[in-house]
C-alpha positions as CSV (number, residue, x, y, z in Angstrom):
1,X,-22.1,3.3,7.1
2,X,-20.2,2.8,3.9
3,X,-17.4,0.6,4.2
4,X,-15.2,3.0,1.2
5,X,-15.8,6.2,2.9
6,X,-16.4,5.6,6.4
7,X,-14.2,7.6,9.0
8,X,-13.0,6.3,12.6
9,X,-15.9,9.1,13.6
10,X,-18.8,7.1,12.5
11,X,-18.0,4.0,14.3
12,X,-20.5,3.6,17.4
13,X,-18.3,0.6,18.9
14,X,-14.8,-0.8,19.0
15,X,-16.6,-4.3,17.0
16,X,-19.2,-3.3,14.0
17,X,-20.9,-5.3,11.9
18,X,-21.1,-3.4,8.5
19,X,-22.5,-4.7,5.3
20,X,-21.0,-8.6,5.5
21,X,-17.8,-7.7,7.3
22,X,-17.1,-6.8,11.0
23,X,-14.8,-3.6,11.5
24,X,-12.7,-3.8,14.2
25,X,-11.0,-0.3,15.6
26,X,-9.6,-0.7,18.6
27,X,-6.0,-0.7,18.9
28,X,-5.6,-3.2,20.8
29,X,-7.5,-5.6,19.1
30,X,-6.4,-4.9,15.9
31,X,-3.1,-5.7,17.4
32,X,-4.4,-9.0,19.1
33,X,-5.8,-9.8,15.5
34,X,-2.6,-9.5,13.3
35,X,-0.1,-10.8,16.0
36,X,-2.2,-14.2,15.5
37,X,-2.4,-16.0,12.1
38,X,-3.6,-18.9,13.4
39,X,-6.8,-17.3,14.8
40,X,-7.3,-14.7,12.4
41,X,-6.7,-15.8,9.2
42,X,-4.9,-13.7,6.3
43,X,-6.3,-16.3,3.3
44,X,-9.0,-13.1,2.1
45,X,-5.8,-10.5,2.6
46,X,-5.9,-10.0,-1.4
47,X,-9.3,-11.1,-2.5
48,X,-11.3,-8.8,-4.7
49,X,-13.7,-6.8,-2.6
50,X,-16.2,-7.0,-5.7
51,X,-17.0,-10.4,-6.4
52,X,-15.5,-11.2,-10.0
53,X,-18.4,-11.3,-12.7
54,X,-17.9,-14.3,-14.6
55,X,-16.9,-12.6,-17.8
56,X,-13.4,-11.1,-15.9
57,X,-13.0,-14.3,-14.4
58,X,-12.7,-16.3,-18.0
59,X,-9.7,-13.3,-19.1
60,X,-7.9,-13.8,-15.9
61,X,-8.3,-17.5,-16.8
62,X,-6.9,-17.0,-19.8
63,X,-3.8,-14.9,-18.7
64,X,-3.0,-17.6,-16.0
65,X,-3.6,-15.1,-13.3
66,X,-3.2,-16.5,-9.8
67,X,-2.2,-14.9,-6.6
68,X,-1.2,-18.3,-4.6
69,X,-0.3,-17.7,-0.8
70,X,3.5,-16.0,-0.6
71,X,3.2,-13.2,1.3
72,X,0.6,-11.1,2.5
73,X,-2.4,-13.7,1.9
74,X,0.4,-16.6,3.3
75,X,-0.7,-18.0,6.6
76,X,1.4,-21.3,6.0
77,X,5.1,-22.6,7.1
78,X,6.5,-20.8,3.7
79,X,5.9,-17.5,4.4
80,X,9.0,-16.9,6.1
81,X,11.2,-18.0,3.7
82,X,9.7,-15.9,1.0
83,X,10.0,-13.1,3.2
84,X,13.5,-13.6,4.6
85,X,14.4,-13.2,0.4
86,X,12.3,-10.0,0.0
87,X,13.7,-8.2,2.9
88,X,17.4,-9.0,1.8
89,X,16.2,-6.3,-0.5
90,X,15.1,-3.9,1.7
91,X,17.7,-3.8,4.8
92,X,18.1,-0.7,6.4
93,X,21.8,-0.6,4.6
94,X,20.1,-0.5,1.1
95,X,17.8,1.6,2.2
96,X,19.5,4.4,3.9
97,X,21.8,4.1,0.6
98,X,19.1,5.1,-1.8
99,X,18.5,8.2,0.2
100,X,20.6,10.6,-2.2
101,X,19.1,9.2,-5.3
102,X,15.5,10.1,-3.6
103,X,16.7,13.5,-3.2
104,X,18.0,14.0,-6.5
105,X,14.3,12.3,-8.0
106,X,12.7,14.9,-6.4
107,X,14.6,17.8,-7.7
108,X,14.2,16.7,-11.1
109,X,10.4,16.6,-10.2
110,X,10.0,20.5,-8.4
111,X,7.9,23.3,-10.2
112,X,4.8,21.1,-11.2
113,X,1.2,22.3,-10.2
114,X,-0.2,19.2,-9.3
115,X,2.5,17.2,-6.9
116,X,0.8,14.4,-7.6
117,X,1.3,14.0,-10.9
118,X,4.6,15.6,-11.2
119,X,6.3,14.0,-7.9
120,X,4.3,11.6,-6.2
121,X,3.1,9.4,-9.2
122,X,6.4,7.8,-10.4
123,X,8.9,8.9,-7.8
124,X,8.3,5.8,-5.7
125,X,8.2,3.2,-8.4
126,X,11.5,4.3,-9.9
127,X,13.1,3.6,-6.2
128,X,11.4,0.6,-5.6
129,X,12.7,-0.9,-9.3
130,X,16.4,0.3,-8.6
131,X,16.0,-1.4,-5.4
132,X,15.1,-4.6,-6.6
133,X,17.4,-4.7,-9.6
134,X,14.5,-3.9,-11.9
135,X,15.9,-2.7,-14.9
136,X,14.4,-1.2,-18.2
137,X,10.6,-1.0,-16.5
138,X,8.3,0.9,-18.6
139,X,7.3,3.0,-15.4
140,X,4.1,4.8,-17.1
141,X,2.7,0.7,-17.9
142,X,3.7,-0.1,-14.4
143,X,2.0,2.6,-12.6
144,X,-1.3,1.8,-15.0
145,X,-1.2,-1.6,-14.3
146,X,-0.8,-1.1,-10.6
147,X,-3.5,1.7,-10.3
148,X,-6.0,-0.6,-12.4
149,X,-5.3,-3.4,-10.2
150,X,-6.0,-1.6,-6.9
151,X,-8.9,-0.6,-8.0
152,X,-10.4,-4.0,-9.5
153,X,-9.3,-5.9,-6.4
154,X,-10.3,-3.6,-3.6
155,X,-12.9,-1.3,-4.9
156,X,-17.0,-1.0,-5.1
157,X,-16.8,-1.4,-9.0
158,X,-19.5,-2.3,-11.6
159,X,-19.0,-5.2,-13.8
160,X,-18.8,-2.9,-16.5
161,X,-15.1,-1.6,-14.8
162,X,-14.1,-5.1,-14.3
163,X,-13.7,-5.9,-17.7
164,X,-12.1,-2.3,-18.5
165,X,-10.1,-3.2,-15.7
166,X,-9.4,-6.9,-16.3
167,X,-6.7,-6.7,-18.9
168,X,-4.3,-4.7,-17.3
169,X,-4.1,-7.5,-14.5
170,X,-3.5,-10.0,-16.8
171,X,-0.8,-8.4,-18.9
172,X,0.7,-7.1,-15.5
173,X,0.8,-11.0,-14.5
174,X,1.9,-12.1,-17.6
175,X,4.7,-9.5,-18.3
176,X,5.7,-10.5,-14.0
177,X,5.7,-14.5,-15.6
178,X,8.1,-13.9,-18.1
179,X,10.8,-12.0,-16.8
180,X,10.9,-14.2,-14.2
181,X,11.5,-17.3,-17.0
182,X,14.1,-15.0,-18.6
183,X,15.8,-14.1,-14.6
184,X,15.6,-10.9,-16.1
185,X,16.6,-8.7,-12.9
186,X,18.2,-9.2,-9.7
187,X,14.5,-10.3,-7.5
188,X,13.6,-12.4,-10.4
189,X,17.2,-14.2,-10.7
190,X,16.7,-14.7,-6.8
191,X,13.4,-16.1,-7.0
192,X,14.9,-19.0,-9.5
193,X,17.8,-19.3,-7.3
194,X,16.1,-20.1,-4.1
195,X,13.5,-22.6,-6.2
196,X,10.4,-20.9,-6.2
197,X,8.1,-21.5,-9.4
198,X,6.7,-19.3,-11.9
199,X,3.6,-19.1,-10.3
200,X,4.7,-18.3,-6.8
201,X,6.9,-15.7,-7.8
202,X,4.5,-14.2,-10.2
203,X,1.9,-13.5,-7.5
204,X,4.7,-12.5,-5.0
205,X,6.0,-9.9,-7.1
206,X,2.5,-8.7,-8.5
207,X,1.5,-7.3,-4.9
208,X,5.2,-6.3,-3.9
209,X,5.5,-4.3,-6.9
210,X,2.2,-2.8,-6.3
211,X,2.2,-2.1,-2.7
212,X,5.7,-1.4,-2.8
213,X,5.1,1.9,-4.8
214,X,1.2,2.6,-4.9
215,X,1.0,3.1,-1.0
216,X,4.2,5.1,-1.1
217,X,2.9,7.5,-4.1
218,X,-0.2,7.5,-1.6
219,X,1.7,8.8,1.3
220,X,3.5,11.7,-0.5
221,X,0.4,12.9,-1.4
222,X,-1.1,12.5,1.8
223,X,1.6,14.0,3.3
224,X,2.4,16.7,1.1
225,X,-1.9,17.8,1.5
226,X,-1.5,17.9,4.9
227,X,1.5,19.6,5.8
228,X,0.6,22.6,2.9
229,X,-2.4,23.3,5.0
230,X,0.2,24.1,8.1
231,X,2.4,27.5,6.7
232,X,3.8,27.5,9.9
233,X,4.7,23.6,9.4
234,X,5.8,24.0,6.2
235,X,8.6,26.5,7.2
236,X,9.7,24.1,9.7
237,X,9.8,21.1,7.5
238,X,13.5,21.6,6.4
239,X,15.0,21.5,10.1
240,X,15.9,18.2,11.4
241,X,13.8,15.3,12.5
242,X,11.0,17.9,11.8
243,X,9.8,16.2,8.6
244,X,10.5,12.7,10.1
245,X,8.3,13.7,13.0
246,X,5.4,14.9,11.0
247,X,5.3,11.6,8.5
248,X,4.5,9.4,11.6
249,X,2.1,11.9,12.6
250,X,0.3,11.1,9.3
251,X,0.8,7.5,9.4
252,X,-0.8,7.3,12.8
253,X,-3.7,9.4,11.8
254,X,-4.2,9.6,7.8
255,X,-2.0,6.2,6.9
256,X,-3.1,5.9,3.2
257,X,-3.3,2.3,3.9
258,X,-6.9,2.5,6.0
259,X,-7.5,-0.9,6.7
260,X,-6.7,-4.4,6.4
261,X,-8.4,-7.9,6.0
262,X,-8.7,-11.1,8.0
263,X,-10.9,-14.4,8.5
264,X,-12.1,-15.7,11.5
265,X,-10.6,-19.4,12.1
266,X,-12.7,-20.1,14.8
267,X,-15.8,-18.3,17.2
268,X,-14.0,-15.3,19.0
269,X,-14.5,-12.3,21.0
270,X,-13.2,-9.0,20.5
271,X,-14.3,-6.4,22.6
272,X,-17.0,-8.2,24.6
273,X,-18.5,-9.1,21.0
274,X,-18.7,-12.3,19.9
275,X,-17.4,-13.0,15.9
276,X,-18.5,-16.3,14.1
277,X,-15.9,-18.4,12.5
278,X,-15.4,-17.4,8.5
279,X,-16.0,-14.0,9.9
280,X,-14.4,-11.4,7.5
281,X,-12.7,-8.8,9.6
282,X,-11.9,-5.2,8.2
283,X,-9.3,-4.0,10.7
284,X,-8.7,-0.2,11.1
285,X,-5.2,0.3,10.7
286,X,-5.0,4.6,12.0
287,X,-4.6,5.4,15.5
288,X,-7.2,7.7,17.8
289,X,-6.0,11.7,17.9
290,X,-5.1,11.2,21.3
291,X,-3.3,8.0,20.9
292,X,0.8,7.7,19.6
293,X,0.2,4.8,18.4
294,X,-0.5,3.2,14.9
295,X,-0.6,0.0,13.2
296,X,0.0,1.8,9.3
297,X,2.5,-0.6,8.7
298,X,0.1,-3.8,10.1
299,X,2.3,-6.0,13.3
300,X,3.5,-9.4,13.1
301,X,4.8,-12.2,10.6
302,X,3.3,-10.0,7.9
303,X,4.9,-6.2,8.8
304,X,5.4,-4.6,5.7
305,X,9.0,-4.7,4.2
306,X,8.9,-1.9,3.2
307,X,8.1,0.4,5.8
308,X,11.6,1.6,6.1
309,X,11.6,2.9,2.5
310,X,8.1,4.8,2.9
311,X,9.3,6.7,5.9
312,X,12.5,7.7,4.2
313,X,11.0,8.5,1.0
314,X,8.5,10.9,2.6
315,X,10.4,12.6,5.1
316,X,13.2,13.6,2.1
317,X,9.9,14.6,-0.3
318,X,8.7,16.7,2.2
319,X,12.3,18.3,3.9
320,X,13.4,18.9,-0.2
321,X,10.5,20.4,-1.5
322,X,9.9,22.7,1.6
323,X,13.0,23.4,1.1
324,X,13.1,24.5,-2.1
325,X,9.8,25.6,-2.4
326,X,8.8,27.6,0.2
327,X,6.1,29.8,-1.4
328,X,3.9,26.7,-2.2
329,X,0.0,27.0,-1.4
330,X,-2.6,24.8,-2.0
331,X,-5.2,25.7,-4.6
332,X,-8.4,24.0,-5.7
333,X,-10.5,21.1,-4.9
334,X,-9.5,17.4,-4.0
335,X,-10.7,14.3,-5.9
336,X,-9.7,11.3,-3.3
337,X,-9.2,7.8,-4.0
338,X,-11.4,5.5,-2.1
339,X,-11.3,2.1,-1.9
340,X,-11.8,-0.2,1.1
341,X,-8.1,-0.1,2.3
342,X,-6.9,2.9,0.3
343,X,-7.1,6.4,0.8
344,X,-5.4,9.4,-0.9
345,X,-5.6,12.7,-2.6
346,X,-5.7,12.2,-6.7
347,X,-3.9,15.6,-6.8
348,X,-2.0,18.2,-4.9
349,X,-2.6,21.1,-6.7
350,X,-0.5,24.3,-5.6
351,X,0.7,27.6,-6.7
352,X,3.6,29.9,-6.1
């Protein structure tokens, strides 16, 4: 079984070891696992999947790259301060606010072939930078640093790719660094405020700028595939709660976010299978057909912030453009990204 590729399908039992790493599927568990970061452990939560060759390592080195524990990788007592200052960004005030601007991205953004490219792509990184007070970001830069660095930390990549990769984290690292020494923007200016260092908030807002927008562009595409390949859906989409409906749909069963990563503190048992301690546990985040329930979002200390934003986002993509665009059909193949805890469509590609 590959580990990139593999489907809930292909499991033969709730516990699996696969290729160094246990896979754990059951809801339950999963649930069990995240609820406890004492147990389970989220120190490996943003560690490359590919070992770094040692010629990346020296020009990460040399860009001060670090991701030290804030937030998702934070198992320790300052977690929860760090995240009580993100989510001041992301109440369900602010939120619900930037629904009119969503809807006015997205009609600036209609009558492209590939949706990707000409909605999905940018649409939730200009949100996310108007959210946080982020202003004058060089969104094209931003979305290739952020699509270079999902790839170099969670994908099956030569050595070769490292080093094309390896760059574009660093400058993405550096560039975070020093807007943060010149409190340039409203996260950065509360960052200095509340005392945390350069190198804290560097790594903090190196993942939340990336998963804030990567796993949302993800889910449009996800969503918008799916729901093209319904007509009778499609027409529907407009009407209320319909859309809102159909994007936990594809959260519970093609969340773009596939699975997550913990280590074992101690010997457990999950399932009736006993785990070593140091274990690395890949934890399957989409829910069974025949279950409502998902963990897309994860559970616990370390729910993400954002999850608010995502829904909204993808329930107004979807209700606008069906709205607008009701002769839409998919056309063509699908390249899909696939890394170990991302999966999406690389394009949309429709005609009218």
């Amino acid at each position: 079984m590959d580990l990139f590729t593999f489907t809930r399908a292909e499991l033969t039992s709730p516990v699996q070891f696969c290729d160094g790493r246990w896979v754990v599927s059951d809801y339950d568990d999963v649930r069990a696992v995240l609820a406890d970061p004492v147990t389970y452990l989220p120190d490996n939560a943003l560690t490359a999947v590919t070992p770094v060759a040692p010629a990346a390592l020296r020009a990460l080195v040399r860009a001060r790259f670090s991701l030290p524990p804030t937030l998702a990788n934070n198992g320790s007592a300052s977690h929860a301060s760090l995240r009580r200052l993100v989510a001041s960004f992301f109440t369900p005030a602010r939120v619900a606010a930037a629904e009119p601007r969503i809807r006015a991205l997205v009609l600036e953004r209609l009558g492209g072939s590939d949706l990707v490219r000409s909605l999905a792509w940018d649409l939730p990184a200009i949100v996310l930078m108007e959210l946080l007070g982020l202003e004058n970001v060089d969104i094209p830069t931003l979305k290739r640093w952020s699509t270079g660095s999902l790839e170099f930390f969670w994908g099956n990549i030569s050595r070769e790719r490292q080093l094309e990769l390896v760059d574009d984290v660093g400058d993405f690292h550096q560039w975070l660094t020093k807007r943060y020494h010149a409190r340039d923007g409203e996260l950065f200016c509360a960052l200095a405020d509340a005392g945390v260092s350069a190198e804290d908030a560097a790594g903090l807002c190196y993942f939340l700028l990336i998963a804030g927008q990567e796993t949302t562009t993800q889910l449009l595409s996800t969503a918008l595939r799916r729901a093209l390949q319904d007509r009778e859906l499609w027409a529907r989409l407009p009407e209320p709660g319909v859309a809102e409906s159909f994007v936990e749909d594809v959260l519970r069963t093609d969340t773009p976010v596939v699975t997550w990563r913990r280590l074992t503190a101690r010997e457990v048992v999950l399932s009736g299978v006993r785990v070593p301690a140091g274990a690395e546990l890949v934890l399957l985040l989409s829910g069974k057909e025949s279950d409502p329930r998902h963990l897309a979002f994860g559970y616990g200390r370390h729910f993400c912030l954002g999850a608010g934003l995502a829904r909204l986002e993808a329930a107004v993509v979807l209700r606008t453009v069906a709205a607008h665009e009701p002769s839409l059909r998919l056309v063509g193949s699908t390249e899909w990204l696939q890394l170990l805890s991302f999966r999406a469509p690389k394009s949309v590609m429709v005609e009218r």
